[in-house]
C-alpha positions in Angstrom: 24.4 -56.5 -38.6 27.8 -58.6 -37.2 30.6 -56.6 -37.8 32.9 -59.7 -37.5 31.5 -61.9 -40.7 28.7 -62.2 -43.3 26.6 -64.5 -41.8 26.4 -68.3 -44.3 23.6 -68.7 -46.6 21.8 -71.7 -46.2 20.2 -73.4 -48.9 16.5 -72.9 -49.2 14.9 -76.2 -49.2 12.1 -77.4 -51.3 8.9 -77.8 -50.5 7.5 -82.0 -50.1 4.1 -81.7 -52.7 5.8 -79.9 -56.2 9.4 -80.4 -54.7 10.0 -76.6 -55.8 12.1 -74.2 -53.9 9.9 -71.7 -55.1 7.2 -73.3 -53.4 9.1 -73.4 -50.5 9.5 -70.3 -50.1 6.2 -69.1 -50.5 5.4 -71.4 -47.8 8.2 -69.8 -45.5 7.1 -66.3 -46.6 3.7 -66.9 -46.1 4.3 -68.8 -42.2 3.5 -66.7 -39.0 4.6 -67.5 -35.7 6.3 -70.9 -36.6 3.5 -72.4 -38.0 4.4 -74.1 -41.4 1.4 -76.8 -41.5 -1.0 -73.6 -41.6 1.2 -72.1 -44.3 1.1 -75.1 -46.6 -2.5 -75.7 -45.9 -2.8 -71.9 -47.7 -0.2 -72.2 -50.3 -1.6 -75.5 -51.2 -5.1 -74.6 -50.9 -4.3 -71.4 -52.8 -2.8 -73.6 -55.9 -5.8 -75.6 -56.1 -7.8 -72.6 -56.6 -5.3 -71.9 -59.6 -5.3 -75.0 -60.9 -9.3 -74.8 -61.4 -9.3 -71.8 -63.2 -6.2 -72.6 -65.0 -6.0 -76.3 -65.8 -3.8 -76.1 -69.0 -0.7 -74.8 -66.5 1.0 -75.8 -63.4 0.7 -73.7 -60.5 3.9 -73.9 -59.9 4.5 -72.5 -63.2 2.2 -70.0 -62.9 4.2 -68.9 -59.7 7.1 -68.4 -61.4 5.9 -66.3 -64.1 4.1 -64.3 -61.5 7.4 -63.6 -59.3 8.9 -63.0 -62.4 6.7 -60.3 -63.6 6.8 -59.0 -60.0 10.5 -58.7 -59.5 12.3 -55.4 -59.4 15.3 -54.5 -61.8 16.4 -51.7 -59.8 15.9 -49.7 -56.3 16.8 -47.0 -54.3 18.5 -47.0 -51.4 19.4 -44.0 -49.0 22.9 -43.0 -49.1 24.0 -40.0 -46.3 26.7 -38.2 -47.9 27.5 -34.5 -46.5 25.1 -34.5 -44.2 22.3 -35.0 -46.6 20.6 -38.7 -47.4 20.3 -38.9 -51.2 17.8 -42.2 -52.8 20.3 -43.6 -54.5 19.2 -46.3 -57.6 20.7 -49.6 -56.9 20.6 -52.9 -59.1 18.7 -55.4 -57.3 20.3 -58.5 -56.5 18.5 -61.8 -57.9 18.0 -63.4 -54.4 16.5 -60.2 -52.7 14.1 -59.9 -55.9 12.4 -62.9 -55.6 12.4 -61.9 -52.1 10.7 -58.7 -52.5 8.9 -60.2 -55.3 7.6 -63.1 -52.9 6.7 -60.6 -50.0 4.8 -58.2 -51.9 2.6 -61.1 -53.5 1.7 -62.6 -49.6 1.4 -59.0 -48.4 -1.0 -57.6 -50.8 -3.1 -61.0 -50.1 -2.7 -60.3 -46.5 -4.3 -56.8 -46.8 -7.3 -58.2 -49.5 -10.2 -58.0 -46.7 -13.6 -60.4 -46.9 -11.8 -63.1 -48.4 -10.2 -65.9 -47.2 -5.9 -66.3 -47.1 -5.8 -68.8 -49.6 -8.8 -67.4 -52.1 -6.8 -63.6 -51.7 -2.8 -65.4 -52.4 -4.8 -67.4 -55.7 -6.4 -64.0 -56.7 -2.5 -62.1 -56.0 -1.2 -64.7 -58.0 -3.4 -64.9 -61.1 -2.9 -61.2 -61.0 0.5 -61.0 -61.0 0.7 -63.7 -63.7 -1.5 -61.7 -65.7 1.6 -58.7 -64.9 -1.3 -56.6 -63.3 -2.2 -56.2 -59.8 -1.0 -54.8 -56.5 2.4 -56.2 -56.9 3.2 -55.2 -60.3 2.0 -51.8 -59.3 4.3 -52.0 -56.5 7.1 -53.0 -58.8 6.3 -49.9 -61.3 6.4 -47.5 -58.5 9.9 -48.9 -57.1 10.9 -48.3 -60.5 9.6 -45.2 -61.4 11.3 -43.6 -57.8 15.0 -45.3 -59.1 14.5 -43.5 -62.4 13.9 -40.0 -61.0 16.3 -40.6 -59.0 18.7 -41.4 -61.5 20.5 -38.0 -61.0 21.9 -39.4 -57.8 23.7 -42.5 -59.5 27.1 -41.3 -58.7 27.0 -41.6 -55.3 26.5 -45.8 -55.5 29.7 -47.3 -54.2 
C-alpha cells in the first residue's frame, strides 16, 4: 500500500448485454488472465441457464438478490496490540461486501468439480438466491467468528 495517497476509485463500468454494473462485475470477477470475452461467454451462458429454470425473473435480478443474501454485515480483522494480534469485529464497508459477496459466489463455482464454469456459477447463484449454499455458509461463518469475537470490540479504531 502507497504511503503517499489513497489511490482514485474508478467507476465500475457496466456490462454491454443487461447494461448492469453488477453484471459487470461478475464478469471482471469471474475473468482470468485478461480474458474478458471468455468471462462473458460464462456469465452469459451462466444467466441463460437461470433464465430457463427461472423464467418469471431476470437474471440480473436474481443476481442481486443472491449478492445480497451473500453479503457480510460484519468481519474480523487482526489488530496487534501489546504484542498480541486480537480478531477484531469490523463493519463491512458496502463496496468490499459485494466484493466479498461476488468472490465467494465465483469461487465456490470454481471449486464445484464435474461440471462445467457456467452450469457451477448458475447452480452458485440459484443457491444463493435461495440464501442457501456455499456462500451463505461462508457468510454465517464470517459472522458467527465477529460475534465471538465481540469481546475484542474495543480495540477497533
Amino acid at each position: 500500500m502507497s504511503r503517499r495517497r489513497q489511490a482514485v476509485k474508478r467507476p465500475a463500468l457496466a456490462d454491454a448485454k443487461y447494461n448492469s454494473v453488477l453484471v459487470g462485475r461478475l464478469v471482471s470477477t469471474v475473468m482470468h488472465s485478461g480474458k474478458k470475452t471468455t468471462a462473458q461467454r460464462i456469465v452469459y451462458g451462466a444467466f441463460d441457464q437461470i433464465a430457463e429454470k427461472v423464467p418469471q425473473v431476470s437474471p440480473v435480478e436474481i443476481l442481486q438478490k443472491a449478492v445480497d443474501n451473500a453479503k457480510p454485515r460484519i468481519e474480523t480483522k487482526a489488530r496487534r496490540v501489546g504484542g498480541a494480534t486480537y480478531q477484531v469485529p469490523l463493519e463491512v464497508p458496502a463496496d468490499r461486501q459485494v466484493s466479498l459477496a461476488m468472490r465467494w459466489l465465483v469461487d465456490f463455482a470454481d471449486a464445484r468439480k464435474g461440471v462445467s464454469m457456467r452450469q457451477a456459477l448458475a447452480a452458485e447463484i440459484l443457491d444463493a438466491y435461495q440464501a442457501q449454499g456455499n456462500a451463505i455458509r461462508k457468510r454465517d461463518d464470517v459472522h458467527k467468528m465477529a460475534q465471538a469475537n465481540k469481546a475484542f470490540a474495543h480495540f477497533r479504531w
